[in-house]
Every structure is written in structure tokens, then in C-alpha cells.
py3Dmol code that shows the C-alpha trace and the ligand (Angstrom):
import py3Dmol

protein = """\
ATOM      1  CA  UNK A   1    -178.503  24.935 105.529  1.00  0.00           C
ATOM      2  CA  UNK A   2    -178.357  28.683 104.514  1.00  0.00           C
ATOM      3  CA  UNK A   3    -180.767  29.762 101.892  1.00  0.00           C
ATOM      4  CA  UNK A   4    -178.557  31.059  98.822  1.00  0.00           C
ATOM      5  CA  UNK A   5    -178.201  34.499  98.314  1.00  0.00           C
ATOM      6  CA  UNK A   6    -179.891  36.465  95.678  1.00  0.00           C
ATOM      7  CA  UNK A   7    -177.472  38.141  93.453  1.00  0.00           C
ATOM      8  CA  UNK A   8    -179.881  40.080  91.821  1.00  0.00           C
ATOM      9  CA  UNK A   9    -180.724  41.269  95.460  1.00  0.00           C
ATOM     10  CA  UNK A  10    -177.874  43.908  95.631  1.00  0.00           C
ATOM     11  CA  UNK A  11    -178.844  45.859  92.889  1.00  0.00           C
ATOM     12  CA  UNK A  12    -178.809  49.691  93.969  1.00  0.00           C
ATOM     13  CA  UNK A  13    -181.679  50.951  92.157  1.00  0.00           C
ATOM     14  CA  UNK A  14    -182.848  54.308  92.747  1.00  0.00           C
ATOM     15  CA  UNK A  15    -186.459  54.552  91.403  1.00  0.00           C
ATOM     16  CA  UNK A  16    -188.813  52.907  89.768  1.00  0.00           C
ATOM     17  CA  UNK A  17    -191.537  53.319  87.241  1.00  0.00           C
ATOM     18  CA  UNK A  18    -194.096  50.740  87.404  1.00  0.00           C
ATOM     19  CA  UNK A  19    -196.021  51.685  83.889  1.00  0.00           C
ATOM     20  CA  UNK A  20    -194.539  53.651  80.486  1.00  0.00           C
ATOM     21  CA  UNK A  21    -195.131  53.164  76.900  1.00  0.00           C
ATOM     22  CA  UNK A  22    -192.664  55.440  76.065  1.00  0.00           C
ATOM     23  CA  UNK A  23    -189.436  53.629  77.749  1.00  0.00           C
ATOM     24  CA  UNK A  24    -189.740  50.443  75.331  1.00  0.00           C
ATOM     25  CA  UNK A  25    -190.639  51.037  71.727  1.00  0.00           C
ATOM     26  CA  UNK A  26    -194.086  49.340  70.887  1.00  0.00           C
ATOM     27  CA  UNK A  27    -194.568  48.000  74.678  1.00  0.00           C
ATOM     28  CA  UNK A  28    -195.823  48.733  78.008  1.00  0.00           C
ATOM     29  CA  UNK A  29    -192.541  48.451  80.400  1.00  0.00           C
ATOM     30  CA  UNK A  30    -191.547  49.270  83.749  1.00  0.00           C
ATOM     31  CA  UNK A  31    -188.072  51.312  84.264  1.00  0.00           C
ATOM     32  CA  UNK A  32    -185.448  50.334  86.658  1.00  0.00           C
ATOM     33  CA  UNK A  33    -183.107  53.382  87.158  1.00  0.00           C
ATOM     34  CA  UNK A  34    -179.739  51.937  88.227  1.00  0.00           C
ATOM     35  CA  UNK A  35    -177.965  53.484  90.927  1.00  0.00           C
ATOM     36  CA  UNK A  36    -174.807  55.619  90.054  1.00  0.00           C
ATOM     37  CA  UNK A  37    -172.890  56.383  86.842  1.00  0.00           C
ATOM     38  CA  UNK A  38    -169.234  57.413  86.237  1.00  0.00           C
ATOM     39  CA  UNK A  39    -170.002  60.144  83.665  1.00  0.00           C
ATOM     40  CA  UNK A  40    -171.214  64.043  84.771  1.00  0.00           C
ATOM     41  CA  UNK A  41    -172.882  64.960  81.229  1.00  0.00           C
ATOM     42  CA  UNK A  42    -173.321  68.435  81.059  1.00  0.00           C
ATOM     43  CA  UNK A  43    -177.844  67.909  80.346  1.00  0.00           C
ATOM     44  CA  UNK A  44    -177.811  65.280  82.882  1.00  0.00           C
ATOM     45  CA  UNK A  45    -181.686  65.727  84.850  1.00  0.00           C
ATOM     46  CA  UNK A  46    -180.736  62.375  86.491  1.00  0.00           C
ATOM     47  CA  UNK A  47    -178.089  63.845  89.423  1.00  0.00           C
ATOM     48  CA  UNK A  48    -179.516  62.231  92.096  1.00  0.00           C
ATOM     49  CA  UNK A  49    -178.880  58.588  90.388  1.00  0.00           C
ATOM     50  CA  UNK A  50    -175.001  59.957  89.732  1.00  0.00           C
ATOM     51  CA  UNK A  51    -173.213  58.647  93.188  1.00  0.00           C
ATOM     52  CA  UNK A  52    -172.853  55.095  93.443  1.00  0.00           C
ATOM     53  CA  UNK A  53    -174.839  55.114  96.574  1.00  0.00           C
ATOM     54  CA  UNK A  54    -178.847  57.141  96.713  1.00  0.00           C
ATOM     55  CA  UNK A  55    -180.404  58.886  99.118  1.00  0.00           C
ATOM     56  CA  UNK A  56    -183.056  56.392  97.983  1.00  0.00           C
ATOM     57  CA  UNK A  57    -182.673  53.052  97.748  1.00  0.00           C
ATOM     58  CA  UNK A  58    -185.555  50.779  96.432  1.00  0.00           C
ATOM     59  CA  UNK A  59    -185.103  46.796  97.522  1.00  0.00           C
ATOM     60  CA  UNK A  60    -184.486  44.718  94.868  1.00  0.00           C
ATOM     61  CA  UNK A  61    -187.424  41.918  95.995  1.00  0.00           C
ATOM     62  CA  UNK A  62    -190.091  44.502  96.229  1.00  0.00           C
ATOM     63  CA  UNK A  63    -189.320  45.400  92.331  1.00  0.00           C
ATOM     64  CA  UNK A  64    -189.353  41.643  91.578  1.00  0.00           C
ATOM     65  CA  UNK A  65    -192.315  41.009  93.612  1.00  0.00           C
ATOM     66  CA  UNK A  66    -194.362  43.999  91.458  1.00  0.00           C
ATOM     67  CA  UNK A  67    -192.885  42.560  88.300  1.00  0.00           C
ATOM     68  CA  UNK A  68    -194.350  38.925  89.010  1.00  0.00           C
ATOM     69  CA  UNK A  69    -197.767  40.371  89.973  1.00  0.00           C
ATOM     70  CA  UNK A  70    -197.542  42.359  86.489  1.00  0.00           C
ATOM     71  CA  UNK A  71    -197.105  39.311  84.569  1.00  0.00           C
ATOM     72  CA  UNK A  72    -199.426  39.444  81.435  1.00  0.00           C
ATOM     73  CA  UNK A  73    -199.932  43.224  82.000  1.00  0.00           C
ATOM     74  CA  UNK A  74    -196.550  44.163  81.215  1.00  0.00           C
ATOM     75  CA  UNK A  75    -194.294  43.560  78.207  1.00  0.00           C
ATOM     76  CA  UNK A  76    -191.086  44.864  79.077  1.00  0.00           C
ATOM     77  CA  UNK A  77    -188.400  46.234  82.111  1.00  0.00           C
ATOM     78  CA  UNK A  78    -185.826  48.602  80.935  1.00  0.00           C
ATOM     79  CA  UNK A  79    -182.766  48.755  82.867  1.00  0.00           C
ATOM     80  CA  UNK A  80    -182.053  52.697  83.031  1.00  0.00           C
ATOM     81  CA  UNK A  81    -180.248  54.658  84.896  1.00  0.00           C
ATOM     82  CA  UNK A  82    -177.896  56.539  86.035  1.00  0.00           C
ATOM     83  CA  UNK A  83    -175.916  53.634  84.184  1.00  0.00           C
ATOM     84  CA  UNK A  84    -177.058  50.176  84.512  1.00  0.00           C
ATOM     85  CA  UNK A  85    -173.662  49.064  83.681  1.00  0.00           C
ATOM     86  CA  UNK A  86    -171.597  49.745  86.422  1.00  0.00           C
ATOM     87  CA  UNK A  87    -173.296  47.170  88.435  1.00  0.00           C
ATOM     88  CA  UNK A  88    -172.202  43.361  88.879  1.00  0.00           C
ATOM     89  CA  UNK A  89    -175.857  42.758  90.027  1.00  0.00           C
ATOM     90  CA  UNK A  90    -177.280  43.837  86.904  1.00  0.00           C
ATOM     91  CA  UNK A  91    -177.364  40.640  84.778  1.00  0.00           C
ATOM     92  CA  UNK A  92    -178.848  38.312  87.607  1.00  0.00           C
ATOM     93  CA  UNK A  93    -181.632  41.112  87.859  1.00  0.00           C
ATOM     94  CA  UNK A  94    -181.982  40.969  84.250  1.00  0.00           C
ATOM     95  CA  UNK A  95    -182.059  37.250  83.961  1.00  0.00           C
ATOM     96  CA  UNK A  96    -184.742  36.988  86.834  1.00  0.00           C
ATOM     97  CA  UNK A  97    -186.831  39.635  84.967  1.00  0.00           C
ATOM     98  CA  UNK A  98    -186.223  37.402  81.724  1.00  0.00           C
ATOM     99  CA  UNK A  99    -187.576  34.331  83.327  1.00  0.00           C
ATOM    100  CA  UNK A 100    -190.885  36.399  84.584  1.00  0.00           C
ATOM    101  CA  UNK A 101    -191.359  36.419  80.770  1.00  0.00           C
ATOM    102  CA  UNK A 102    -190.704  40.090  80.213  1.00  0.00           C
ATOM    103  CA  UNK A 103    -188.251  41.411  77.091  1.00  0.00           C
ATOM    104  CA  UNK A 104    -185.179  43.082  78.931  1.00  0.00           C
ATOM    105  CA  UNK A 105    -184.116  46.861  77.399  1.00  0.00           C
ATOM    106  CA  UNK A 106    -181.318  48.816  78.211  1.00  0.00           C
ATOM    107  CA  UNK A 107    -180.322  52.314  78.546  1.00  0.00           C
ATOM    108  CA  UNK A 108    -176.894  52.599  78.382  1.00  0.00           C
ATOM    109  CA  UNK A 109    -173.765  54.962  77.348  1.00  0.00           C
ATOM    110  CA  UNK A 110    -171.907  51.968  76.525  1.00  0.00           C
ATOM    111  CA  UNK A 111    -169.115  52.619  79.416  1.00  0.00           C
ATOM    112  CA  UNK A 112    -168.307  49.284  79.995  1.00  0.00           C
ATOM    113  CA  UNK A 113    -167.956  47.200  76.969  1.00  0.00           C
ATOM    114  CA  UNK A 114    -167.278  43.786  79.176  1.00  0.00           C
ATOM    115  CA  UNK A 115    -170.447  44.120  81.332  1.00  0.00           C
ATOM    116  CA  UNK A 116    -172.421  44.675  78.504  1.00  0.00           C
ATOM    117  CA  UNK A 117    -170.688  41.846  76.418  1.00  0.00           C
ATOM    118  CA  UNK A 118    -172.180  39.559  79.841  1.00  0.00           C
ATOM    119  CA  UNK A 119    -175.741  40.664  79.701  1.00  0.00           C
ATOM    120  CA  UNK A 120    -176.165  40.605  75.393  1.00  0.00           C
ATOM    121  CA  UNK A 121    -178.005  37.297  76.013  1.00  0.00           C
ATOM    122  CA  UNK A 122    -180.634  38.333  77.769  1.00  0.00           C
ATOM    123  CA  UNK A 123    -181.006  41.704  75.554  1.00  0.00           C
ATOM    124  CA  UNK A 124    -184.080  42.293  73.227  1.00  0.00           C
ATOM    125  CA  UNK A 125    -183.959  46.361  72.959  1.00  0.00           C
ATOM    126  CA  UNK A 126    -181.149  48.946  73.847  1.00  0.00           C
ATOM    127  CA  UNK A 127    -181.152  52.414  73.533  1.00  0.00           C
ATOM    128  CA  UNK A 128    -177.793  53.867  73.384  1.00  0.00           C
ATOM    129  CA  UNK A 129    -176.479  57.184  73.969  1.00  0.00           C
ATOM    130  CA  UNK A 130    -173.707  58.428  71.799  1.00  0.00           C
ATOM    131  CA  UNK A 131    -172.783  61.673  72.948  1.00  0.00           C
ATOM    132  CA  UNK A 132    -170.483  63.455  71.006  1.00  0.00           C
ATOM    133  CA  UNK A 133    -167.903  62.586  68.157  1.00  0.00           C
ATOM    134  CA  UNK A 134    -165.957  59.679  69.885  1.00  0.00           C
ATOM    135  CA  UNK A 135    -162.531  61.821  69.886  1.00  0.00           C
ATOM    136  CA  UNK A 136    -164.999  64.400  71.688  1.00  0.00           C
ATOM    137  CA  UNK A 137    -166.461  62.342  74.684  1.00  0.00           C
ATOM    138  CA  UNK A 138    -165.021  64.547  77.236  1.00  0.00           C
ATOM    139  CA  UNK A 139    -166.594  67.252  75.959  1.00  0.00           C
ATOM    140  CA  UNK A 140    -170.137  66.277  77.266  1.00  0.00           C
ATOM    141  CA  UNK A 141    -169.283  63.684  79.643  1.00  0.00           C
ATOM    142  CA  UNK A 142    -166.271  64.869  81.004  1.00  0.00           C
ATOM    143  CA  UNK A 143    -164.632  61.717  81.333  1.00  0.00           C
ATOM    144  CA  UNK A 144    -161.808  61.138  79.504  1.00  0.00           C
ATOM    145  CA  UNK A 145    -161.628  57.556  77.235  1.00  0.00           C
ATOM    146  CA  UNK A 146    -165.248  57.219  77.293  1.00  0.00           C
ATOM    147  CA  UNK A 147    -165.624  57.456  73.372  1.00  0.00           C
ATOM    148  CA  UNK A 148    -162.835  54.759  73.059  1.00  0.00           C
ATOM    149  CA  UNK A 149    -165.559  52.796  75.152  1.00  0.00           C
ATOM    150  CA  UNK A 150    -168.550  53.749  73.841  1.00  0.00           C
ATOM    151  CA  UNK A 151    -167.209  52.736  70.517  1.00  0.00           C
ATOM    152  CA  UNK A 152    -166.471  49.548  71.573  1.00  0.00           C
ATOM    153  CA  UNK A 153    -169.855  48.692  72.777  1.00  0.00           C
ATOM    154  CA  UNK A 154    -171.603  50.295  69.795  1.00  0.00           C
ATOM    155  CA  UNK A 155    -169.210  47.780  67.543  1.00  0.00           C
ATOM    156  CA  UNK A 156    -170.284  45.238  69.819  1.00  0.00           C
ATOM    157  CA  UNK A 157    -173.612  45.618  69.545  1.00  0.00           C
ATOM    158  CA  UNK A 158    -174.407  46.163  66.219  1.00  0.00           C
ATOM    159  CA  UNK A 159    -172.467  42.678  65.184  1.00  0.00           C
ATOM    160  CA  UNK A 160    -175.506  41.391  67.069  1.00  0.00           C
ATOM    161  CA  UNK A 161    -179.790  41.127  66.006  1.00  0.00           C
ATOM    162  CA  UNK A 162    -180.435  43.077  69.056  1.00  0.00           C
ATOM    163  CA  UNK A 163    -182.644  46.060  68.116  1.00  0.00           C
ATOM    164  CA  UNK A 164    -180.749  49.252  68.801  1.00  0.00           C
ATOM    165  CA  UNK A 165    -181.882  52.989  68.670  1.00  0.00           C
ATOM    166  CA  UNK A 166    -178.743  55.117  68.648  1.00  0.00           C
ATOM    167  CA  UNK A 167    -179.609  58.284  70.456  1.00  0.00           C
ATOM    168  CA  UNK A 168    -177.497  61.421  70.464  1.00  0.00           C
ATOM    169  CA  UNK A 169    -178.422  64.619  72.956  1.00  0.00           C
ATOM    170  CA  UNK A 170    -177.751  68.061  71.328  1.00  0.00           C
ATOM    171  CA  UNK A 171    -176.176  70.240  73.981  1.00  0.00           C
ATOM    172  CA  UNK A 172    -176.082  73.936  71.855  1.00  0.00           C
ATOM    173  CA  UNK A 173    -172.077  75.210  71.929  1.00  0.00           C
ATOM    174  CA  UNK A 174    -170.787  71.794  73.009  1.00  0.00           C
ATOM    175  CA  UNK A 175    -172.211  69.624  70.019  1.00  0.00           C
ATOM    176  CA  UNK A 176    -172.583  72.182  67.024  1.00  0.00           C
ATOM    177  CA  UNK A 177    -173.675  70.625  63.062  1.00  0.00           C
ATOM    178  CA  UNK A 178    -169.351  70.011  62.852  1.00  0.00           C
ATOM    179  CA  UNK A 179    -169.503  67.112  65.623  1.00  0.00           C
ATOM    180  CA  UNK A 180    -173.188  65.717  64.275  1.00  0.00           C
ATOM    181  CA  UNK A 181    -171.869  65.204  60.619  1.00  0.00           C
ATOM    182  CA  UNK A 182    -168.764  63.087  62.170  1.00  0.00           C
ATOM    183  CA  UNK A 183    -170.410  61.678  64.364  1.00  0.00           C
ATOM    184  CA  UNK A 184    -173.258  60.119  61.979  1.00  0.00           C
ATOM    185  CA  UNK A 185    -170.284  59.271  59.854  1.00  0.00           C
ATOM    186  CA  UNK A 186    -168.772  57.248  62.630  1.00  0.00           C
ATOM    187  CA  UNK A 187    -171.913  55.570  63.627  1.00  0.00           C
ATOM    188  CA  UNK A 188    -172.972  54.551  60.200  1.00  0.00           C
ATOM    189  CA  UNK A 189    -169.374  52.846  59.525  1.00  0.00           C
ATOM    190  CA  UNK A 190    -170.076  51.195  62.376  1.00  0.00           C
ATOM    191  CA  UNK A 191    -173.409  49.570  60.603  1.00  0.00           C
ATOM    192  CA  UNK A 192    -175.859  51.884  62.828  1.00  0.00           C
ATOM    193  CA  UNK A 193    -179.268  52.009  60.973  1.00  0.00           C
ATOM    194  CA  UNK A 194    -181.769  54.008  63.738  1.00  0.00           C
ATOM    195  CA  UNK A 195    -180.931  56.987  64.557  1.00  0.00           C
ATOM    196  CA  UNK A 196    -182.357  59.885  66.442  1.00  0.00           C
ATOM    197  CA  UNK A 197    -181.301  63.263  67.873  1.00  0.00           C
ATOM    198  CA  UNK A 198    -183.200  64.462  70.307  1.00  0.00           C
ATOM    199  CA  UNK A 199    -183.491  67.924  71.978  1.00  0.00           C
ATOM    200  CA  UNK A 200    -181.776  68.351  75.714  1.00  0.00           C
ATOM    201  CA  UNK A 201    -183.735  69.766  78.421  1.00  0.00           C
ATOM    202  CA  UNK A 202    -182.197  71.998  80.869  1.00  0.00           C
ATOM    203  CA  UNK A 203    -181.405  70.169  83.700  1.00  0.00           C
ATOM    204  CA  UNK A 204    -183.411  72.495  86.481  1.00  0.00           C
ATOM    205  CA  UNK A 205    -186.298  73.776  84.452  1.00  0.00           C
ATOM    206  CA  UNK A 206    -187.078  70.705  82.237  1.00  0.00           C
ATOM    207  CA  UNK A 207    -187.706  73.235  79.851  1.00  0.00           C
ATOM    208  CA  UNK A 208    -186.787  72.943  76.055  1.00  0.00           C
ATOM    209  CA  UNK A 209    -182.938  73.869  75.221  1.00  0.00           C
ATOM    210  CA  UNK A 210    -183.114  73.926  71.401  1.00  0.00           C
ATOM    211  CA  UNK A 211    -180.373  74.669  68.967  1.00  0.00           C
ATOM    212  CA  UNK A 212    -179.283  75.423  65.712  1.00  0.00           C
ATOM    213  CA  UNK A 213    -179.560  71.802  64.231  1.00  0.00           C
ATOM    214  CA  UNK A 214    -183.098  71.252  64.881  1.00  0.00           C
ATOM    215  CA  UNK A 215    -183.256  74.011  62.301  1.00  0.00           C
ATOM    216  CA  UNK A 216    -180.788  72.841  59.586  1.00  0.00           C
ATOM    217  CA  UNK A 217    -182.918  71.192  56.991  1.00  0.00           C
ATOM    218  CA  UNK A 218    -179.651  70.066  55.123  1.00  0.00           C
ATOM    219  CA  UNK A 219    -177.807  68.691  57.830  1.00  0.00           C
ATOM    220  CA  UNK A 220    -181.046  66.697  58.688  1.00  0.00           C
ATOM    221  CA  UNK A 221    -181.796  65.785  54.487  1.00  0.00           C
ATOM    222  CA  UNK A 222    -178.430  63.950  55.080  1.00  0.00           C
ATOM    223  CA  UNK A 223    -178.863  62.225  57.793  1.00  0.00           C
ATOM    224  CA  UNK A 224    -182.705  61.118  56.580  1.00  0.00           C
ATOM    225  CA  UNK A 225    -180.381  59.446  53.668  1.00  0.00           C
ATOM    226  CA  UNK A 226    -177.643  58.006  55.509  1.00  0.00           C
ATOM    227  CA  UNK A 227    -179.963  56.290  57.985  1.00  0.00           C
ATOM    228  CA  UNK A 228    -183.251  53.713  57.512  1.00  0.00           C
ATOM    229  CA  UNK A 229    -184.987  55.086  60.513  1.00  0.00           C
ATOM    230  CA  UNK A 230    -183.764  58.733  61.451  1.00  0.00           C
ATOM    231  CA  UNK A 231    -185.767  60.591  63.898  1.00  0.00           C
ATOM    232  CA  UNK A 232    -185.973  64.317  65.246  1.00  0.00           C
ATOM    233  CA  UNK A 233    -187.050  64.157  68.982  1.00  0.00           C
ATOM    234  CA  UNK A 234    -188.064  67.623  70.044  1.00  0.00           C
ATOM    235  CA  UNK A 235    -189.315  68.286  74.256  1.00  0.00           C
ATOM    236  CA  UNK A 236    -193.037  68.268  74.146  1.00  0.00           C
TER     237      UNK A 236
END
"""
ligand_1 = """\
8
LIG
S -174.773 58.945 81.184
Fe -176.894 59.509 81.681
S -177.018 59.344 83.927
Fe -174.829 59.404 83.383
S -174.278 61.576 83.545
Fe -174.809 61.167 81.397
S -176.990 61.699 81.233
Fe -176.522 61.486 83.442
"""
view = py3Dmol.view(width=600, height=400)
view.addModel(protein, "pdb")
view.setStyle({"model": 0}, {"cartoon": {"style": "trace"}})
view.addModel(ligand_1, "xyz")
view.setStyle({"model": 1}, {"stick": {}})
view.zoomTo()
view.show()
């Protein structure tokens, strides 16, 4: 009789980071990055995970093998990417992490509101990126009827207990202090409670790209009210 197959076993994953404490708030994790992801944001330092097929293509069983020899050691994996949506693999691979015993986190965009609705059960931690007003996806992403997704998902989500951080990326003259007060609005009717903005690097340098908002004290006063946990993330 043929042994069954895997599903978790076609998973494209592109690299792998077998120790962080900064991927999985308040844990040690490993990081899965996902291969491929339908969006082109204009910070994106992850091109090489962008096509659906890598140059570099880590197995599946080597990941799980290094994951059930970490048992004890490690707390967490976190699914990142590229986006770990796009793949039908992604919830076996989850589940099998799971039932190592680790908490499963996310990094996701939200683009596909029914994969994620799949893998919520097996979810302890996301972090989500919103990345511009939803009416303004295209902007950053360049994908038209993203926002109408990402909205979805981000409704989706916060109807459950699954911790969230809400994340946006400030991309100076494509996201200016206009786009951050609607979006905060839209992601606090929404029933977000953590949020942070965080500083883009530039995509070839990894250097700093700063901006204007880092700067406004008011703009950031209001969010520090609108939000229980609002952070500033600044490039070290
Ligand atoms: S969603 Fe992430 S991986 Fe995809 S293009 Fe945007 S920054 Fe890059």
C-alpha cells in the first residue's frame, strides 16, 4: 500500500529562520517565509519570496524535522512570507507545527479572506499589515481590490480572541498624515485595539526611510488615545 502523502510537504517555503525573539511577541520562534505573494508593495525587501516559485526552495520535512528536535527550546513558528496565504499547503503545515506543541503566528496582508478563515483554528498570534486607507490599497500594493480584502480579513479576525498587532508601513509621499488619520479611523471601527506604525526601510540599502509622521506629535497624541496599545517602530 502507498504511504499517504504529506500535504504539508508541498509547501514552497523560501527561507528559514531557526531562532528570533523578535518574530513572536514574548517568545522564542522560528520563521517560515512562504513562497510567493500577489502584491508588489512599493518597501517590499522580500523580492526574492515575490514569484510563486524561488530560486530557493527549502523541503518542507527538513523544517519539520528541525522543529521536532526544537521541541521545549522553542515556543513558537510564524508563518511569514512573501504571503503565507496564497498557499493550499499552509494549514496542514500549520497543523503539524501545532501538534509539535508550538503556538502558530502569522504574517499576513490579509489577501485571502477564505484561506485565512481555514487556518483561524490553529491561530494564536497574527501580525497584520494594513497598508494604506482601504480605498487606497493600490497605492502601495499595486493591486487593485486588495483593501476590499484586507478589510475582510481584518473584520474577520478581530470577531475572534486571536491576539492581533495591526501593523501599518509608512512609505513618505504614498501614505502622508491624510491616509494615517483614515486609516486608524477605519481600523478602530473595525474593533482594532494594537496598533503600530512602523518606519519602512529602503528596499536596497536597509537603511532608515523616515517621514513626516514619525515627527507629528499630534497625529501620534491621537492615535495614543484611540488605541490601548499604540506603538512607534522606528529602524534601529
Ligand atoms: S505583502 Fe509583504 S511580501 Fe508581499 S509585496 Fe508587500 S511587503 Fe512584499
Amino acid at each position: 500500500m502507498n504511504k499517504p502523502v504529506d500535504p504539508a510537504k508541498s509547501l514552497r517555503i523560501g527561507g528559514f529562520l531557526p531562532f528570533t525573539s523578535v518574530d513572536y511577541p514574548g517568545a522564542l520562534a522560528a520563521v517560515i517565509f512562504c513562497q510567493g505573494c500577489p502584491l508588489r508593495c512599493v518597501y517590499c525587501h522580500n523580492r526574492d519570496l515575490l514569484p510563486a516559485r524561488g530560486a530557493t526552495q527549502i523541503e518542507w520535512r527538513e523544517v519539520h524535522a528541525h522543529l521536532a528536535r526544537r521541541k521545549g527550546l522553542l515556543d513558537a513558528v510564524v508563518f511569514s512570507g512573501g504571503e503565507p496565504l496564497m498557499q493550499k499547503a499552509l494549514l496542514p503545515a500549520m497543523t503539524a507545527a501545532k501538534s509539535l506543541g508550538y503556538r502558530i503566528g502569522l504574517h499576513t496582508s490579509g489577501i485571502a479572506p477564505d484561506r485565512l478563515r481555514a487556518v483561524l483554528p490553529v491561530l494564536d498570534w497574527v501580525g497584520f499589515d494594513v497598508k494604506a486607507p482601504f480605498e487606497k490599497y493600490d497605492r502601495v500594493t499595486g493591486a487593485k481590490h486588495a483593501g476590499r480584502k484586507a478589510r475582510q480579513s481584518l473584520t474577520m479576525l478581530a470577531e475572534t480572541e486571536i491576539i492581533t498587532e495591526v501593523r501599518t508601513t509608512i512609505w513618505p509621499g504614498v501614505i502622508d498624515a491624510v491616509d494615517v488619520r483614515t486609516l486608524y479611523r477605519e481600523i478602530t471601527e473595525i474593533g482594532v485595539q494594537n496598533f503600530t506604525l512602523q518606519e519602512a526601510r529602503e528596499p536596497t540599502t536597509r537603511g532608515p526611510v523616515g517621514g513626516d509622521i514619525f515627527t507629528d506629535l499630534e497625529l501620534q497624541s491621537e492615535m495614543q488615545n484611540e488605541f490601548t496599545n499604540f506603538t512607534i517602530r522606528r529602524v534601529a
